[in-house]
N, C-alpha and C positions, 0 to 999 in steps of 0.2 A: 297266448301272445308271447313272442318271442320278447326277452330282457337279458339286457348283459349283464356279465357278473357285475356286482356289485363293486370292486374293487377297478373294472376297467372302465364303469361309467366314473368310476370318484378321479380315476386316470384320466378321463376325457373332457371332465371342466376344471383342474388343477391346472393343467399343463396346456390350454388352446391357448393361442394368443390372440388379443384385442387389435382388429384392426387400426392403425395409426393413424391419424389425422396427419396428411401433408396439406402444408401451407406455403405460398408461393408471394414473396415481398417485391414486388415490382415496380420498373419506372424509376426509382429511387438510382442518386448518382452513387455507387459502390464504392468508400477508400477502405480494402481491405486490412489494412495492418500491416499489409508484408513490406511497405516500402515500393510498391508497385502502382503505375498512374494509375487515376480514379477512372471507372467504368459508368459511361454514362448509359443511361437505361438498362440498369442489371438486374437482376434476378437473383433472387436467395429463395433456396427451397430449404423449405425445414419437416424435418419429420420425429415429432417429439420435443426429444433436447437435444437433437441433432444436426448441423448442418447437413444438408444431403449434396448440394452445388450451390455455389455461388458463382454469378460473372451475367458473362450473356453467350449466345450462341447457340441453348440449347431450349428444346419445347418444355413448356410444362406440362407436367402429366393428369390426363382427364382424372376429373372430381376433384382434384385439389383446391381447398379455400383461397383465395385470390385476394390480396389486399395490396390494389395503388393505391403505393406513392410516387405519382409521379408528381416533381418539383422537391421533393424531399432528397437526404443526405441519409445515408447509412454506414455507420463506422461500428466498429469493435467495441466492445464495453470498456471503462476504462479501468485499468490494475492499477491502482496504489501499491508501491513498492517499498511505502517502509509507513505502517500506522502501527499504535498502540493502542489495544482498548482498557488496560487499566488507569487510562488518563482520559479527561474528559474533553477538552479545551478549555475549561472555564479556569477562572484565575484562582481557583480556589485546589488545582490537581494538583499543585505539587510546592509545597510550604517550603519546600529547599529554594525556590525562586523568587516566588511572590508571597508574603508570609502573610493571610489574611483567613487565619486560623479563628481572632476575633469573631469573622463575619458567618465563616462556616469550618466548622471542625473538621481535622483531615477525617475521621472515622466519619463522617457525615457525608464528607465527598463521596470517598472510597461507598458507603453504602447509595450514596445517587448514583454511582455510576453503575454497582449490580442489576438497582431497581430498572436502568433504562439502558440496560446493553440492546432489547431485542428494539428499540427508536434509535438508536444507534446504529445497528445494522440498517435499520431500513431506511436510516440517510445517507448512507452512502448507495444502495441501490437509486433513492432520488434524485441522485448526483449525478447518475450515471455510472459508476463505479460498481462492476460488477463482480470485484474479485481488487481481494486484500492483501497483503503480506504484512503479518504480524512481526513485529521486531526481539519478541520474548519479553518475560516478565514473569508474573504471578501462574500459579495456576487457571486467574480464570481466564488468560489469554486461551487456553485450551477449552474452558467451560462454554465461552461465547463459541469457537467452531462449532463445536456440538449444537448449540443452541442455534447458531446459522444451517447449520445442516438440516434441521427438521423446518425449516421455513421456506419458501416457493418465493419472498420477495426482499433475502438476503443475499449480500454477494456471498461467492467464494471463498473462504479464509484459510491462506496457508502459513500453516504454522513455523519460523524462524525458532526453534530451542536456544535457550539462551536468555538475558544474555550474560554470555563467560567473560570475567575478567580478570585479569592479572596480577593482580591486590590479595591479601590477607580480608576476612571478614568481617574486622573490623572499621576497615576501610569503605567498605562495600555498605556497613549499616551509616555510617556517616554522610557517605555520598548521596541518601535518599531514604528514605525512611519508611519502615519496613510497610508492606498492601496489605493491611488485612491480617498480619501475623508472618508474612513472606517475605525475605530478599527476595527485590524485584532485579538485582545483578547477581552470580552467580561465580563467588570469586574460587578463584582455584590458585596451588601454591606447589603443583607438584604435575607431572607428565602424566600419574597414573590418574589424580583428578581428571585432568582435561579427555582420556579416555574413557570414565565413567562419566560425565556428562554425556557424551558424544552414544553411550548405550543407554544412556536412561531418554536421551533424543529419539531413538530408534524405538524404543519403547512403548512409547507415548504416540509415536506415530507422528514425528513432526516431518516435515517437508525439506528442509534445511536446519542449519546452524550459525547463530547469531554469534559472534565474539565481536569485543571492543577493545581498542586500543589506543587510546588516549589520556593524556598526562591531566585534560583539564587545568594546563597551569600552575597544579600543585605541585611543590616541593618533595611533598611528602608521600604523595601521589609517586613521581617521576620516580624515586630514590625505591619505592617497593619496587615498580614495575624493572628499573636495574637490576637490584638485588635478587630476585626472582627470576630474572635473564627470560622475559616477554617473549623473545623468539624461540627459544627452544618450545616454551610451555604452548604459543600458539600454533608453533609445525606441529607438537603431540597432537594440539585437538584436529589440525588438516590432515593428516595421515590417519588419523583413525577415522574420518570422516570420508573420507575420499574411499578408504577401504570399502565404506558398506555401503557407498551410490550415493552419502550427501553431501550437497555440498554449503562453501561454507561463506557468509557474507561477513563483511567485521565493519564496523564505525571505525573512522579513521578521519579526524578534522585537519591533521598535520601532515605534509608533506611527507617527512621521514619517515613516520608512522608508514603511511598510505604505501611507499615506497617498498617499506621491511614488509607486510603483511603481501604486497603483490608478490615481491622474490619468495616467500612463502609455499604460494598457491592458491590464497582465494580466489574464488570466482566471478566477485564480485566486492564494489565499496559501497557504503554507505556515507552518507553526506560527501564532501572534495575538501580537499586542501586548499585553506582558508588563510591559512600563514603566510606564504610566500606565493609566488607565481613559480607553476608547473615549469620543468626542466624539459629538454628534450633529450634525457634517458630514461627522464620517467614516463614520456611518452613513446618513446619505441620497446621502451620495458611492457608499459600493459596493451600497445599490441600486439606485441610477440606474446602474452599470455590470455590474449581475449579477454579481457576485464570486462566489465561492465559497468560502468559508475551512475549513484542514482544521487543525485547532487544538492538535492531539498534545498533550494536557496531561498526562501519564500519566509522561513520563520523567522529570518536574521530582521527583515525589516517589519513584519508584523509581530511577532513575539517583544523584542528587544527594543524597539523605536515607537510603533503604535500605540503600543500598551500604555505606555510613558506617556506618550504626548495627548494620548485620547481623540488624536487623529488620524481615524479607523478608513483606511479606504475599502469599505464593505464592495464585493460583488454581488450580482443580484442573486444568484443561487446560494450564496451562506444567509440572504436573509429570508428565502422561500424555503429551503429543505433541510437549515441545520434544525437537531434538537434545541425544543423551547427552554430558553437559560441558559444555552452557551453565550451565544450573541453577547445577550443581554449583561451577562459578567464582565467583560471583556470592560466594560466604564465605570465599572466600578472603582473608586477613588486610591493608590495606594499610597503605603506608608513611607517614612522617608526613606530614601535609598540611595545610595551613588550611581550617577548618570554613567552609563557605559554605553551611551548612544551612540558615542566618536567612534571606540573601538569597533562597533557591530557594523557601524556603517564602512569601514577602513575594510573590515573582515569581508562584509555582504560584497562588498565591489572586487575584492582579490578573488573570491566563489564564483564570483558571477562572470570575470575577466575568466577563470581556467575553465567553466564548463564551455565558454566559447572556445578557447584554443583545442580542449579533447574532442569536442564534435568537428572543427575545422580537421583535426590529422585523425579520423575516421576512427575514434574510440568511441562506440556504442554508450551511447546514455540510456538511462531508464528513468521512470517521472515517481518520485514516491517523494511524502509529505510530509514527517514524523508526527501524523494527525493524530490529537490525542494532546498533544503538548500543548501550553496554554498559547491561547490564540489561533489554532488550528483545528478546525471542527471537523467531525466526521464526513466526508462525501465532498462536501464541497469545497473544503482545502486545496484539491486536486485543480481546481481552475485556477486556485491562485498559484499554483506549482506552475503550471501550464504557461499563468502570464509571466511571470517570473522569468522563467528557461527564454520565453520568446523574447523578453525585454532585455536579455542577455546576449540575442542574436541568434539562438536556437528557431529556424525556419517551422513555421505550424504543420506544414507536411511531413517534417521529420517527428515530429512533435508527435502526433499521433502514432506514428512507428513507436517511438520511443515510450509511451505512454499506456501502450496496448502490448505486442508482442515483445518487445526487450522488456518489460517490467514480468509478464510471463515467463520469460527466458533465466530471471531472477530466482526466482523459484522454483524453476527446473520443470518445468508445466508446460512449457511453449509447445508441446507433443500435441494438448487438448486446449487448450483455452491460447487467447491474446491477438487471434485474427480471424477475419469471416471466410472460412473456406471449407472444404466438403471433409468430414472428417470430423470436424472441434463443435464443442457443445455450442446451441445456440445462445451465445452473449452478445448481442448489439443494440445499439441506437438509430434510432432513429432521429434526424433533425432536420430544423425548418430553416435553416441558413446554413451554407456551406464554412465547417472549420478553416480549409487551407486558405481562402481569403484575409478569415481574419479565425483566431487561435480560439478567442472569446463567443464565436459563435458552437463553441462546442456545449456550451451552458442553453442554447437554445432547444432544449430535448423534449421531444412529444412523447414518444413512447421506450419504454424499455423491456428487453427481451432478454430474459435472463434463464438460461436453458431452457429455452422453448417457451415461458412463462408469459404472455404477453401483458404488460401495464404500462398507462396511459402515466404521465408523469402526476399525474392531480392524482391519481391513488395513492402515490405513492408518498405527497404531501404527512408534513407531521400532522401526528392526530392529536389530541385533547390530552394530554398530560394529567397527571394524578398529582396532587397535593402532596409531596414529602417534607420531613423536616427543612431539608438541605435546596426545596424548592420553593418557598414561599410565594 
């Protein structure tokens, strides 16, 4: 009996390939991502974790799996463009704001949030949200990628390094108090700093470069960030960044900030200028340099005003898919404090007045939620972003653009993920009520497709939690 060599049969099952299951989503009304009208009765062919085509016009190919939805909505997974996971939402992440150290220890926090990074990740898949943008932090902002990466029903998480800031390190241990053993900011006081962060970025494999620049109102704050001349040390870390293909996003709450960091060169802002009302140099400044602003106006009134008043206007998706004991923290009673509800709310309305005027003269927005910060839970933050922009005057059909491929586009990804079209991994939704009508029907999600992965949203529902100190 003839036999082949040994080595060309071990050749011949190594290297054949598994034929690919294609699957054909149909019927369903198509808002791709791109800013382009909705397609009714379209077709999305997927092969794997692939899109293969999406649209209509063309046949689908025999044997392929077949699943109407006809009467159904399919849109892009949504990208959060600016979360933290070394904060939890609950009132208890960060003692610099709410100091309720009494009720649970920061070491207690910081250890609930290791124990339940992987129900973390997979609230924001239940949210819809297929794909994250990390703001920097700790190391384990990098341990959770990894830890998302060997999961089939976590989003995508691109890493922001960072974040760098313009202060002495003892400024930096004041401003927040260290994760675990870590500054969670990462101050620098010299050009050749901000170029060694910008390699140990590249290092690490991060996706982008997080810097900040903001006075926070301090004195003492303002007078480093002079003395240290803030724009030289931030061109060092854009020019070394730019050099090796990353690019670079920076917080910026203040006008002139926002201003100096665009004449710069970043590619993008984090939060809007909240001080004043936008100029119109600063708006033919960043579109003459393509900017991209992602404007998180949503914390100002739940963070700062809710928390306070314990009048929570819950949506129905933070009370089905957040992890068990965010929520619930959020009523917890606090201690005495000075009311800064005037300010936030003076502050929320000038935010909220500029992200209308930069989408009115065609400055690209991107939808991110500094989720992670108290009051802002994982996954489903993202709708109250959503209502937010819209109640601002941001139109829901832009919303979705801005929400899918510009929050993509942030983290330099927009090549592979942030809209449904032939080419980019399969990330979408499916929903049972059309978003452009109303913004809120994007929380109506049946199923979700997350490179190829298909779950029904009740999977993806939280599961039965464990008993820790910090969870009673």
């Amino acid at each position: 009996m003839f036999r082949l060599p040994a080595y060309v049969a071990l050749l011949s099952i190594c290297c054949s390939t598994a034929v690919a299951e294609t699957r054909a989503y149909t019927g369903a009304t198509l808002i791709d991502g791109t800013g382009r009208p909705a397609t009714a009765n379209a077709t999305v062919l997927v092969e794997d974790d692939r899109i293969v085509a999406a649209g209509s016009g063309f046949a689908v190919p025999e044997g392929a799996r077949v699943i109407d939805l006809t009467g159904k909505w399919i849109v892009p997974g949504l990208i959060d463009a600016h979360i933290h996971f070394m904060t939890s939402g609950r009132m208890y992440t960060r003692p610099a704001f709410f100091d309720l150290t009494d009720k649970v220890s920061y070491e207690e926090e910081v250890a609930w949030i290791k124990a339940h990074a992987r129900d973390t990740l997979r609230a924001f898949t239940c949210s819809g949200v297929t794909g994250v943008l990390s703001m920097g932090g700790p190391s384990f902002e990098y341990d959770t990628r990894d830890l998302a990466r060997s999961m089939d029903d976590a989003p995508t998480v691109f890493i922001g390094h960072g974040v760098i800031g313009h202060f002495p390190r003892f400024v930096a241990e004041r401003m927040i108090p260290p994760w675990d053993g870590e500054l969670t900011v990462r101050p620098m006081l010299s050009a050749e700093e901000g170029v060694a962060h910008v390699r140990e970025a590249l290092a690490r494999g991060a996706d982008f470069v997080k810097t900040a620049v903001d006075d926070r109102g301090s004195a003492l704050l303002a007078a480093a960030m002079w003395w240290w001349d803030w724009r030289e040390l931030e061109g060092s870390i854009i020019e070394e960044a730019t050099r090796h293909g990353l690019m670079v996003t920076t917080h910026a709450h203040a006008l002139e900030y926002a201003r100096g960091v665009v004449e710069l060169g970043v590619a993008s802002l984090q939060h809007i200028p909240a001080d004043e009302p936008v100029d119109e140099a600063f708006i033919e400044l960043a579109r003459d340099r393509g900017i991209i602003v992602v404007p998180t106006l949503a914390i100002r009134k739940r963070t700062f005003i809710e928390l306070f008043t314990k009048d929570i206007d819950l949506l129905p998706v933070e009370e089905s898919c957040s992890v068990p004991g965010v929520v619930e923290s959020w009523y917890e009673p606090l201690p005495p404090m000075d009311d800064q509800s005037t300010r936030y709310r003076e502050e929320g309305a000038t935010a909220a007045a500029n992200a209308k005027v930069l989408f009115d003269a065609g400055i690209p927005l991107a939808v991110g939620t500094d989720s992670g910060m108290i009051g802002l839970a994982a996954g489903s933050s993202m709708h109250l972003e959503l209502r937010a922009l819209n109640q601002a005057g941001v139109p829901a059909d832009y919303l979705v653009h801005a929400a899918t491929l510009n929050s993509a586009r942030v983290a330099g990804r927009d090549d592979e993920y942030g809209s449904v079209e032939a080419g980019k991994f399969a990330d979408f939704l499916v929903l049972s009520a059309d978003p452009i009508a109303d913004i809120a029907n994007m929380q109506a999600i049946e199923q979700v497709v997350k490179h190829g992965n298909e779950f029904s949203q009740r999977e993806l529902l939280p599961r039965t939690l464990a008993v820790t100190p910090a969870n009673p």
